[in-house]
MIGUTI-538939 format. One record per atom (N, C-alpha, C, O): residue number from 1; x negated, y negated, z negated; atom name; residue in one letter. Coordinates in pm, 1 decimal, always signed. Atoms other than C-alpha are relative to their C-alpha. Last residue first. Layout:
! residues N
num/u/v/w/atomo/residuo
NUM/X/Y/Z/CA/A
...
***
This chain:
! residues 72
num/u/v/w/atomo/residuo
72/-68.8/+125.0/+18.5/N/X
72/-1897.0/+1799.2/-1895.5/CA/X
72/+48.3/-105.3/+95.9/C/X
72/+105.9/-205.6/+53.7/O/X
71/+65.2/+136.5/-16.1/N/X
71/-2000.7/+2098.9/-1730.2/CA/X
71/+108.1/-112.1/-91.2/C/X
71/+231.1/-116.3/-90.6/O/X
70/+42.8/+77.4/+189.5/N/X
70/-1794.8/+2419.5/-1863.9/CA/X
70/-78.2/-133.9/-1.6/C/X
70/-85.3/-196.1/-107.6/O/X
69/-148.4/-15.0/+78.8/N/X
69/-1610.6/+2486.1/-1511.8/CA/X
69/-82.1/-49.1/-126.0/C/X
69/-65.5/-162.4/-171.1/O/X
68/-109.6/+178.4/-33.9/N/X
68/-1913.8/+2343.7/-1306.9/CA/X
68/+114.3/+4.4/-91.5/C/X
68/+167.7/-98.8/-132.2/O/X
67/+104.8/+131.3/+14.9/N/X
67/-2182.4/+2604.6/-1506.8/CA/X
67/+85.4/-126.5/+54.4/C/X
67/+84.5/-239.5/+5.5/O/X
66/-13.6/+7.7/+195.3/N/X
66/-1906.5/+2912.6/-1519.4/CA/X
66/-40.9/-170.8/-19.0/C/X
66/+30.6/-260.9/-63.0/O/X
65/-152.0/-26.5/+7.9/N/X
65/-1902.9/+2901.7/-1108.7/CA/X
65/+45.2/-69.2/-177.8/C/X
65/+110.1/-162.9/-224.4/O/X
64/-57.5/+138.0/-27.3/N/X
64/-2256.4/+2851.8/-1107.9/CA/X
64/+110.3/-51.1/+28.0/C/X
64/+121.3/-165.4/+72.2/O/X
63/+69.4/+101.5/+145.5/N/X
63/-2307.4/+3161.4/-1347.3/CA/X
63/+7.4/-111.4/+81.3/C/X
63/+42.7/-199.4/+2.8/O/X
62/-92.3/-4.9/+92.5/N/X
62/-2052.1/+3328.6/-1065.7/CA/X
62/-73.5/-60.5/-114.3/C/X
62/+0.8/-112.6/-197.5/O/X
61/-142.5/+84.7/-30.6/N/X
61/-2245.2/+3245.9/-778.2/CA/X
61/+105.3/-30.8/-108.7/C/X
61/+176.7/-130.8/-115.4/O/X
60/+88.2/+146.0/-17.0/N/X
60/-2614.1/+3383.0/-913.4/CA/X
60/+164.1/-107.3/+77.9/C/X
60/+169.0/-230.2/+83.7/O/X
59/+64.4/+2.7/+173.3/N/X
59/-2433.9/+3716.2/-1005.2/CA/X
59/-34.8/-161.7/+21.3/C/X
59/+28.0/-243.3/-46.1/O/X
58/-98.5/+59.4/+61.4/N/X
58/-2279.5/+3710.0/-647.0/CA/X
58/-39.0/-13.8/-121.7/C/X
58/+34.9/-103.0/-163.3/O/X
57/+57.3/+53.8/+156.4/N/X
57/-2600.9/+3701.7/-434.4/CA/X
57/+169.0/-60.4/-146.6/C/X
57/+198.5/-167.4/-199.8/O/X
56/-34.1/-123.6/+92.4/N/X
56/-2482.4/+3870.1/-124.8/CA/X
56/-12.8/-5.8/-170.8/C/X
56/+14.9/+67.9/-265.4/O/X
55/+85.8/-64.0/+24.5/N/X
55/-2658.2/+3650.6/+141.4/CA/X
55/+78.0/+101.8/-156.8/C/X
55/+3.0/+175.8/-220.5/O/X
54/+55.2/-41.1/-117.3/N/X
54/-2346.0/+3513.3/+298.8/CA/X
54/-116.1/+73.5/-86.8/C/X
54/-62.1/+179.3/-119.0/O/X
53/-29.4/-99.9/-111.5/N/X
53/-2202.2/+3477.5/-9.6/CA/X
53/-28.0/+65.8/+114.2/C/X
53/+4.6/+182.6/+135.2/O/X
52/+28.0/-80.6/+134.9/N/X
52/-2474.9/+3277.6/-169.7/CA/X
52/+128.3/+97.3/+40.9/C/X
52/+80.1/+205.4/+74.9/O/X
51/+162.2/-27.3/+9.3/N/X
51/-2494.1/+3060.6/+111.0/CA/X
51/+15.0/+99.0/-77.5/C/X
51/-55.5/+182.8/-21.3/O/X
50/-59.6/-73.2/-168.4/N/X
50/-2068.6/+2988.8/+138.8/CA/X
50/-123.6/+61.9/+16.1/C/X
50/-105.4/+164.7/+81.3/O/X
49/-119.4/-150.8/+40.9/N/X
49/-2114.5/+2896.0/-281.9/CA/X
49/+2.6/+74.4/+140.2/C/X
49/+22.3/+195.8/+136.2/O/X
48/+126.0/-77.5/+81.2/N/X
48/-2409.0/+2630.0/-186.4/CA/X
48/+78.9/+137.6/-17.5/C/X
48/+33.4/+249.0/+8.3/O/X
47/+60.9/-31.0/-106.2/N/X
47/-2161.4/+2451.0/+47.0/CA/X
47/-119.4/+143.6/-47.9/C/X
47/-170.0/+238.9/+11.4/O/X
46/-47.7/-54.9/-115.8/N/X
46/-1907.7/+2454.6/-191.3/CA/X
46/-94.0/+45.1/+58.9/C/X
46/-106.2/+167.6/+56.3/O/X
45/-62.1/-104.6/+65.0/N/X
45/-2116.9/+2325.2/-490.1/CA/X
45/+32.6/+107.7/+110.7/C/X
45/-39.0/+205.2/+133.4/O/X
44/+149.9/-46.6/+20.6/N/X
44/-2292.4/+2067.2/-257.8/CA/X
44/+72.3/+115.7/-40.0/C/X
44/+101.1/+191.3/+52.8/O/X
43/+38.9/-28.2/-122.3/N/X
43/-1920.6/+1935.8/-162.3/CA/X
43/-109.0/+78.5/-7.7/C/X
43/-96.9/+170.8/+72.9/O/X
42/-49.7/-141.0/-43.0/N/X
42/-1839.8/+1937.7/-525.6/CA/X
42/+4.1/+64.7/+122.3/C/X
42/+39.7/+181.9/+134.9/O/X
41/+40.2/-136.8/+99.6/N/X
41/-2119.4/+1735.0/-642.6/CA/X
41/+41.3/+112.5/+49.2/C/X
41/-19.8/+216.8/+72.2/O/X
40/+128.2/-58.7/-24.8/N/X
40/-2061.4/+1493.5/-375.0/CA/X
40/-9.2/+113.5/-55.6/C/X
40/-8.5/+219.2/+7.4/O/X
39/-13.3/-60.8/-81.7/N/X
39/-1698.7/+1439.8/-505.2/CA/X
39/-115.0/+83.5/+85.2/C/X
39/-102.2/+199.4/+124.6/O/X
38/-40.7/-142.3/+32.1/N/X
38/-1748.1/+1346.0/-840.1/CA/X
38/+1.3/+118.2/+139.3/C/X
38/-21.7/+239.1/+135.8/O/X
37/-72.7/-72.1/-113.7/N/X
37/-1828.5/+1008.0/-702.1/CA/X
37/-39.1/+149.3/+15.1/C/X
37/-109.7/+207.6/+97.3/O/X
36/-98.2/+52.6/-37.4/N/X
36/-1913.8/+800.1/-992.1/CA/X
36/+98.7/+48.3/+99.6/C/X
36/+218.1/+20.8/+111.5/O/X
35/-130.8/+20.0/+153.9/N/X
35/-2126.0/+1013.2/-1152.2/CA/X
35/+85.0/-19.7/+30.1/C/X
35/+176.5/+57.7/+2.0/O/X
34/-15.7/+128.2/+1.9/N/X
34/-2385.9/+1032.0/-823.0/CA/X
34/+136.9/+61.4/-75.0/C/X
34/+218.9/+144.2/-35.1/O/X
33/-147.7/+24.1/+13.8/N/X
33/-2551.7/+1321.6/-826.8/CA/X
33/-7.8/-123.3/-42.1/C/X
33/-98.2/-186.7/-96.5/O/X
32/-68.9/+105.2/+26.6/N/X
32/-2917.4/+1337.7/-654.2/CA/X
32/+165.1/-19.9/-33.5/C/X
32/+237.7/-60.4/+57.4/O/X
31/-152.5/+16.8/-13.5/N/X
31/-3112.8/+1640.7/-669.2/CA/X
31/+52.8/-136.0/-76.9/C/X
31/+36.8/-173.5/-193.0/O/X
30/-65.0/+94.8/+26.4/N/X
30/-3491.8/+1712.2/-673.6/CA/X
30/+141.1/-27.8/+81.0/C/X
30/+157.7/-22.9/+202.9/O/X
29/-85.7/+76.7/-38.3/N/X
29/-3687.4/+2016.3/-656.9/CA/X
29/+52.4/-133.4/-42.9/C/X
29/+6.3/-170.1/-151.0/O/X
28/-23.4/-87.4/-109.5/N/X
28/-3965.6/+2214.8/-749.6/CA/X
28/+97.4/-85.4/+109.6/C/X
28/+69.4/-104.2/+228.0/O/X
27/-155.2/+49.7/-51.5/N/X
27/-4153.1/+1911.8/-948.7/CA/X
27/+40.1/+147.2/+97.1/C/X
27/-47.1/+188.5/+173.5/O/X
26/-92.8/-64.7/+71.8/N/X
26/-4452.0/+2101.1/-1150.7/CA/X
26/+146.9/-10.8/+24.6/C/X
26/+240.2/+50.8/-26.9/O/X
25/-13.4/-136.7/-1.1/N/X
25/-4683.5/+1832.0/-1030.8/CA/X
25/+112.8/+97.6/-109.9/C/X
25/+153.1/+63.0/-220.9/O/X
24/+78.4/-30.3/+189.3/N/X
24/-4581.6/+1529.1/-978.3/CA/X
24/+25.1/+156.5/-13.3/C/X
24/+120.3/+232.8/+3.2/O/X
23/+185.9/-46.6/+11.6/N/X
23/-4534.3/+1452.6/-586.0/CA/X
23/-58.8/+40.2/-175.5/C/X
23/-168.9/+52.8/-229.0/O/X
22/+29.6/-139.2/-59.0/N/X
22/-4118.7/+1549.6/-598.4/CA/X
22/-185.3/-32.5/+5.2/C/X
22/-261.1/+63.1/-11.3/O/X
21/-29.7/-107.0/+83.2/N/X
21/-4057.8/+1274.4/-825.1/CA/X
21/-77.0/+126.3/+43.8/C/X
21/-156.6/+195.8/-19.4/O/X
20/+145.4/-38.1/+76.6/N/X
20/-4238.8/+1035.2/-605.3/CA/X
20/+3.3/+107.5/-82.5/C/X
20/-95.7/+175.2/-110.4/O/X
19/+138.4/-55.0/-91.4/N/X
19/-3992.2/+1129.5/-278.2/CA/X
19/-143.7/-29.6/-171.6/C/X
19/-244.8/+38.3/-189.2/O/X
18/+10.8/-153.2/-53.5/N/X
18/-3681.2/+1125.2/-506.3/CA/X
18/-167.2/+7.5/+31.3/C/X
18/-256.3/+58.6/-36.6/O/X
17/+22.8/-77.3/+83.1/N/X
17/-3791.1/+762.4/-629.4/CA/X
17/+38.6/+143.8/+16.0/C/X
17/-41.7/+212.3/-47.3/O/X
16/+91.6/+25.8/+60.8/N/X
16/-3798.4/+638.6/-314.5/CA/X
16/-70.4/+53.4/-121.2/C/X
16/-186.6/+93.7/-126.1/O/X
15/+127.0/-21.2/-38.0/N/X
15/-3498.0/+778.7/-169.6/CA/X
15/-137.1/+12.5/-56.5/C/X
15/-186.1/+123.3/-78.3/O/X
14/-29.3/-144.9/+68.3/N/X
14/-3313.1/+647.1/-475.7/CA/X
14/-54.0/+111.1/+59.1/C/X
14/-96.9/+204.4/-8.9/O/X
13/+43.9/-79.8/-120.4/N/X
13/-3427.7/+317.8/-425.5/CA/X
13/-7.3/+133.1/-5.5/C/X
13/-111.9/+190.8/-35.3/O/X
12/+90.9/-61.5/+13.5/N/X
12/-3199.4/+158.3/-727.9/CA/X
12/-35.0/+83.1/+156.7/C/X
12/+50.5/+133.5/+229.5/O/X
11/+118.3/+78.7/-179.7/N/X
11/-2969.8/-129.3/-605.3/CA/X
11/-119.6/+93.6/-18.1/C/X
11/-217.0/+60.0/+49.3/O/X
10/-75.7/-37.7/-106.5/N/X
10/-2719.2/+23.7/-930.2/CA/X
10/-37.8/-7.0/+117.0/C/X
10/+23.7/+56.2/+202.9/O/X
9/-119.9/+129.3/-54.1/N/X
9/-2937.8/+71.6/-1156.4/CA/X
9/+71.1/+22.6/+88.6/C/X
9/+77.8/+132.0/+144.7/O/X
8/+50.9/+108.9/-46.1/N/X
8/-3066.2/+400.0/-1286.9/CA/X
8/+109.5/-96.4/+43.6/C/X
8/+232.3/-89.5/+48.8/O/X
7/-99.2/+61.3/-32.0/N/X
7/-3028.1/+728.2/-1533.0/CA/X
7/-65.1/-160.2/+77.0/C/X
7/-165.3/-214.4/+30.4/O/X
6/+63.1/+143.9/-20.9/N/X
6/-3271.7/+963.8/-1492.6/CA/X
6/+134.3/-95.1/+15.0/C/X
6/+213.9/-83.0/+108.1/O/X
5/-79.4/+81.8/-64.5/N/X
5/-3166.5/+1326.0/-1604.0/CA/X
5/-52.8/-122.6/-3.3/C/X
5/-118.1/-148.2/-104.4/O/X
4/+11.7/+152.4/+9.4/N/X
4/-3418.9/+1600.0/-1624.0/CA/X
4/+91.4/-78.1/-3.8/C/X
4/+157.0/-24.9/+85.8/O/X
3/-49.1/+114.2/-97.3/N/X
3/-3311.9/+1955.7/-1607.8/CA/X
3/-79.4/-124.1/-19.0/C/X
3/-167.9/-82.0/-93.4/O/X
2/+7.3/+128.4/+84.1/N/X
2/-3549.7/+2255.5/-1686.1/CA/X
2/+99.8/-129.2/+31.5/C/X
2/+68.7/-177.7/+140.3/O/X
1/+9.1/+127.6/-66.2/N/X
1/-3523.8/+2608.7/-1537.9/CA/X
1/+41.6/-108.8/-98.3/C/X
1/+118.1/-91.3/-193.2/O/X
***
C-alpha cells in the first residue's frame, strides 16, 4: 500500500475533497488526520485495534502497533 499526504488550508472542504479523491481511479480509501489533534488518530487506532481482535487478526494489530510507536 501507497500513502499520499495532502497538506491544506485551514477553511479547506475536506468532505469535498475526500469525496473527489475517492472517484480517481485506483483510490481504495481515504483518511483524514488532523496534526493538530493527535487525538483523532488515536481514537481510530483504538477503535480499529477492538476489530482486529474481535476477528482474530493479530499479525495485522501488532505491525499497527509498531507503525504508531515508530510514526513520527
Amino acid at each position: 500500500m501507497k500513502y499520499l499526504k495532502i497538506n491544506t488550508v485551514q477553511d479547506a472542504d475536506m468532505e469535498a475533497l475526500k469525496n473527489a479523491i475517492l472517484q480517481m481511479k485506483g483510490v481504495d480509501s481515504v483518511e483524514i488526520i488532523d496534526d493538530e489533534n493527535p487525538e483523532s488518530e488515536l481514537k481510530k487506532a483504538f477503535a480499529k485495534t477492538k476489530e482486529q481482535f474481535k476477528k482474530g487478526d493479530y499479525e495485522t494489530l501488532v505491525n499497527d502497533i509498531f507503525d504508531i510507536l515508530t510514526k513520527k
